[in-house]
C-alpha positions in Angstrom: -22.4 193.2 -46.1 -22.6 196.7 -44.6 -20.0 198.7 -45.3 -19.2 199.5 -41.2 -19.2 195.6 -41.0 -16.7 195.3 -43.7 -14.3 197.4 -42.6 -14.6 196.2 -39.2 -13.7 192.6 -40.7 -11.0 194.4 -42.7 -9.1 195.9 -39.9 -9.3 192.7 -37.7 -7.4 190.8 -40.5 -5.0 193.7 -40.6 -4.4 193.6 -37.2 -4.4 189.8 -36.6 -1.6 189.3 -39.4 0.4 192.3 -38.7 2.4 190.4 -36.3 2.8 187.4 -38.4 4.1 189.4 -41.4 6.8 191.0 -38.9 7.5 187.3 -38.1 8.1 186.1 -41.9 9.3 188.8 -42.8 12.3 189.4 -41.0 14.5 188.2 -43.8 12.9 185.0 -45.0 10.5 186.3 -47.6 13.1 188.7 -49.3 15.6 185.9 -49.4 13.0 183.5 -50.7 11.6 186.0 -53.6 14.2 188.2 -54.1 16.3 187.2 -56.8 13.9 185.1 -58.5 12.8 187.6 -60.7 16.0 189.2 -62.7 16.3 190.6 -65.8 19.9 190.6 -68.4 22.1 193.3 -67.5 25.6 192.3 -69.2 27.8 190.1 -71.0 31.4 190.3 -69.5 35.1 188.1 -69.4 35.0 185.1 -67.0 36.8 185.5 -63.7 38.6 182.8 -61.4 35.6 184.7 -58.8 32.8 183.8 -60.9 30.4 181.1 -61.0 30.9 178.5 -63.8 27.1 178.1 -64.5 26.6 181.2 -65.6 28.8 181.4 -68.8 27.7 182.2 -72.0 29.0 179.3 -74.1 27.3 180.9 -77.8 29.7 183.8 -76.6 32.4 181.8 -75.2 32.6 179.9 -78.8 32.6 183.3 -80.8 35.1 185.2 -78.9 37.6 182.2 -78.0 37.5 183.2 -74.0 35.3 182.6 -71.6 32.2 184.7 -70.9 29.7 185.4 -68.5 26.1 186.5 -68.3 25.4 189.6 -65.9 21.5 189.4 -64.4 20.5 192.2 -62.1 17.2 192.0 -59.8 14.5 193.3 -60.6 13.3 196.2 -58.3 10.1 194.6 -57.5 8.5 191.4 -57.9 4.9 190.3 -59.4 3.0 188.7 -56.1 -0.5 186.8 -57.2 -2.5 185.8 -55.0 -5.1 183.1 -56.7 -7.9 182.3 -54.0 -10.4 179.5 -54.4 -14.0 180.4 -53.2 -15.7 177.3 -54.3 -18.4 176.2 -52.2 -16.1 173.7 -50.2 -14.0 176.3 -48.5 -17.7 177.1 -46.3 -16.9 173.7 -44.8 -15.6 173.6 -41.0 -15.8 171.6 -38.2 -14.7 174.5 -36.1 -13.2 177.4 -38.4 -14.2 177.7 -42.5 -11.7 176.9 -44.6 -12.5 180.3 -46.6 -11.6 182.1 -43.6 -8.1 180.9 -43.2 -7.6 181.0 -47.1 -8.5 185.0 -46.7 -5.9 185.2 -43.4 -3.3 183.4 -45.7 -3.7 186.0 -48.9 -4.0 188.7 -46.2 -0.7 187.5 -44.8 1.3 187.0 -48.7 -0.3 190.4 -49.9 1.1 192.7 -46.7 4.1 190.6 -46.5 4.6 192.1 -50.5 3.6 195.1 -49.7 5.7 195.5 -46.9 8.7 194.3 -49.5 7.7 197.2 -52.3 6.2 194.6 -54.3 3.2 194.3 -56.5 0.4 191.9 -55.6 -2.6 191.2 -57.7 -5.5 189.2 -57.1 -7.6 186.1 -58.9 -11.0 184.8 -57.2 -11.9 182.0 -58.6 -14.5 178.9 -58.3 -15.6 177.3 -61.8 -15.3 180.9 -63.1 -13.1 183.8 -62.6 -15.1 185.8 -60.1 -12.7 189.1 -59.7 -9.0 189.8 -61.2 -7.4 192.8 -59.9 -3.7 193.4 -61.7 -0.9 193.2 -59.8 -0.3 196.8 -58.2 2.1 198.3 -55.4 1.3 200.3 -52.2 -0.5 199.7 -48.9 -3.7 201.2 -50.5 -3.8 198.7 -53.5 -3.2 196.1 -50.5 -6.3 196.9 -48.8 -8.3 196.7 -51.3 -7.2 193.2 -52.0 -8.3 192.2 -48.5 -11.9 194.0 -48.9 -12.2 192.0 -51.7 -11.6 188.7 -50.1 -13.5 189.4 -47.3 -16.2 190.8 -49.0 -16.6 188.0 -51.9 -19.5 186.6 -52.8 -19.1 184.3 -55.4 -21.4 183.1 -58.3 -20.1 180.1 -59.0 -20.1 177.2 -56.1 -17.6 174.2 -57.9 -14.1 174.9 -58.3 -12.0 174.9 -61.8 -8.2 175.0 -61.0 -7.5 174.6 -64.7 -9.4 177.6 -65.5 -8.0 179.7 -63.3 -4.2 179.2 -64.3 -4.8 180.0 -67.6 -6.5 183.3 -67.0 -3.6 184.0 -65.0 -1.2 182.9 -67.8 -3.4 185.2 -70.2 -3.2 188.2 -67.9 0.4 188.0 -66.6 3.0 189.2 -68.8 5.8 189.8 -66.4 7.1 186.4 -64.2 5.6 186.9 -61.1 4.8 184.6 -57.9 1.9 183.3 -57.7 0.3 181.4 -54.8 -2.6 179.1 -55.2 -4.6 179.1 -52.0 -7.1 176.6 -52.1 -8.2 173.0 -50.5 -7.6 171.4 -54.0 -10.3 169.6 -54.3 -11.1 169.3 -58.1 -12.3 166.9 -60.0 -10.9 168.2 -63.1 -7.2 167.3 -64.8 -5.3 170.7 -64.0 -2.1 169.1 -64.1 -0.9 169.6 -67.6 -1.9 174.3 -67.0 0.4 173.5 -64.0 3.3 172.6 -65.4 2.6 175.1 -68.8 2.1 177.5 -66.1 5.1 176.8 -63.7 7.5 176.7 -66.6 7.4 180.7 -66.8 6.4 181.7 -63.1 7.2 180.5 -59.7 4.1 179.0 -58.7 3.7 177.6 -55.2 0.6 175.5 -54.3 -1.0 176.3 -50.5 -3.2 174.0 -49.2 -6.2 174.6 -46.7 -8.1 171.5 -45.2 -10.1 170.9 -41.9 -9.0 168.4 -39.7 -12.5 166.4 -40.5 -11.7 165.9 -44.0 -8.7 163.9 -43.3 -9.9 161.7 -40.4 -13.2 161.9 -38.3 -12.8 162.2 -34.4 -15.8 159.4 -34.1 -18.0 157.0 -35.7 -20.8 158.7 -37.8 -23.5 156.5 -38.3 -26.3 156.4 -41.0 -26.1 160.4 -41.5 -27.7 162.3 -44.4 -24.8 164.5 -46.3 -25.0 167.2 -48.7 -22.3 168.4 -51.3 -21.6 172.0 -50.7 -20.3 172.3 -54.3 -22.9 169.7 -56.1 -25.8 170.0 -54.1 -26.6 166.7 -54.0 -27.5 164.5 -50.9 -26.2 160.8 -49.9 -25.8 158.8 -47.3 -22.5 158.5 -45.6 -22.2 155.7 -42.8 -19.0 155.4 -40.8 -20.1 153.8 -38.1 -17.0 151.5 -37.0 -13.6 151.2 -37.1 -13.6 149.8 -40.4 -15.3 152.9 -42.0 -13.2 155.0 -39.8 -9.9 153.5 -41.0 -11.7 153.5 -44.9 -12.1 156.9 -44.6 -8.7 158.2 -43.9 -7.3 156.3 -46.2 -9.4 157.5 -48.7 -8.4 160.9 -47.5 -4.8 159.9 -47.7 -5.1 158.8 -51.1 -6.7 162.0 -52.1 -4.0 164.3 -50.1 -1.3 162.1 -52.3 -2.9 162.5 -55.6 -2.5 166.5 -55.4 1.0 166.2 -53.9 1.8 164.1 -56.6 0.8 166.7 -59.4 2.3 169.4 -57.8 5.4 167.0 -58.0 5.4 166.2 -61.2 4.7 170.4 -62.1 7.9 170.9 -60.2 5.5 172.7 -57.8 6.6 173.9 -54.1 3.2 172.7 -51.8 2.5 175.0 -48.3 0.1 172.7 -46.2 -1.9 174.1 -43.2 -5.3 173.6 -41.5 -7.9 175.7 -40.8 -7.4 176.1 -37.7 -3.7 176.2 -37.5 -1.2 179.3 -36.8 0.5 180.4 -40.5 3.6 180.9 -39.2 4.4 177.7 -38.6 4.0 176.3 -42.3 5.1 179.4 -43.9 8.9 179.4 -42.0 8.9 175.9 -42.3 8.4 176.5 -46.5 10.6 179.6 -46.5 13.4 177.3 -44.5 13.0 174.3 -47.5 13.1 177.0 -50.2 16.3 178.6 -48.9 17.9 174.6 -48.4 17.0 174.0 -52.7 18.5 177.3 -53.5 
């Protein structure tokens, strides 16, 4: 891509998502993140003002009163943003998938930026295609969108597993990381989920096209090819039998990775394509706030 073209790409997202980072932003993202990473400050005597669940019962037993743990927040928090660009996010029936997972790590990487926080980036597809550490300031931010927008991966199938343990190799502080992908894998990634999710706050966002969950109209006879294998076959859905066959298929699929993320204790942000953000993102931010 020429450079001119990049940039111009580059600003569009900046400008498209500035207004939606003013919408999150305005006190759901700090109240969301903030606090989540926190580091020991103090031991100290139990109060009638303080909070029973944070006394220090190895402490308590030595010292024969009750004592409390002190944590202070940390400064800044570790955003990373890991992007799928396996060959199944160039599916669309109207908008790619890839561009709406670039819109969506645009939006989470000027939304951290915006907060003084580090972001970092991991591309991924059935290798790690680009990992940029986790840095602060609007200039490290841009360069995280060029990257996105300028990707052209190697790989074409997609390795979830993979990626979460180069991210568990290369993070050493907790940090929040989003996976932005359409999850479909046909690999077992469940088990580096939950190893993974244990030290940082891992949330799971989802990107599909309306086609993949139900088709507008029968599709007879057609000739398909894999965007991630390659390989041709015939799909016929050519009634509403095959219609009704398909979604549930779809369903069943949707439910498998929901159920994984479950079982990892894993927060899931669903959207479409061709949806607005906001609308997912406030609704997570609202059910994050409700747990905590």
């Amino acid at each position: 891509m020429l450079t001119g073209e990049l940039l111009a790409k580059v600003r569009k997202i900046e400008i498209k998502t500035r207004k939606l980072v003013e919408e999150i932003t305005g006190g759901a993202y700090h109240s969301v993140f903030k606090g989540r990473g926190i580091e020991f400050s103090e031991v100290r005597e139990y109060t009638s003002d303080d909070d029973i669940r944070d006394i220090d019962w190895n402490v308590t037993a030595r010292m024969g009163v009750p004592y409390i743990k002190k944590y202070a927040e940390e400064r800044e928090l570790n955003v990373m943003l890991a992007v799928d660009a396996s060959a199944s996010g160039l599916f669309g029936s109207g908008r790619e998938k890839r561009e709406q997972m670039t819109e969506a790590a645009a939006l989470l990487a000027f939304s951290a930026i915006r907060n003084n926080d580090k972001v970092g980036l991991l591309i991924f597809t059935d290798r790690t295609e680009l990992y940029l550490p986790p840095r602060s300031g609007k200039t490290h931010g841009m360069r995280v969108i060029r990257e996105l927008v300028a990707m052209e991966p190697k790989g074409r199938g997609t390795d979830i597993g993979g990626a979460l343990e180069s991210l568990a190799q290369g993070l050493k502080k907790r940090s929040v990381i989003f996976l932005i992908s359409d999850f479909l894998d046909d690999g077992n990634y469940e088990k580096t989920l939950k190893i993974v999710g244990r030290k940082h706050d891992v949330i799971a966002f989802r990107i599909q096209d309306r086609a993949e969950l139900e088709l507008p109209c029968a599709l007879p006879g057609l000739t398909v090819e894999g965007l991630e294998s390659g390989r041709t076959f015939l799909f016929n859905a050519g009634g509403a039998k095959s219609l009704r066959a398909y979604a549930d298929s779809a369903r069943e699929m949707r439910e498998q990775t929901e159920e994984i993320c479950r079982h990892a204790k894993v927060d899931m942000i669903d959207a479409l394509s061709d949806e607005d953000l906001v609308k997912p993102l406030l609704r997570f931010f609202r059910n994050r706030r409700v747990k905590r």
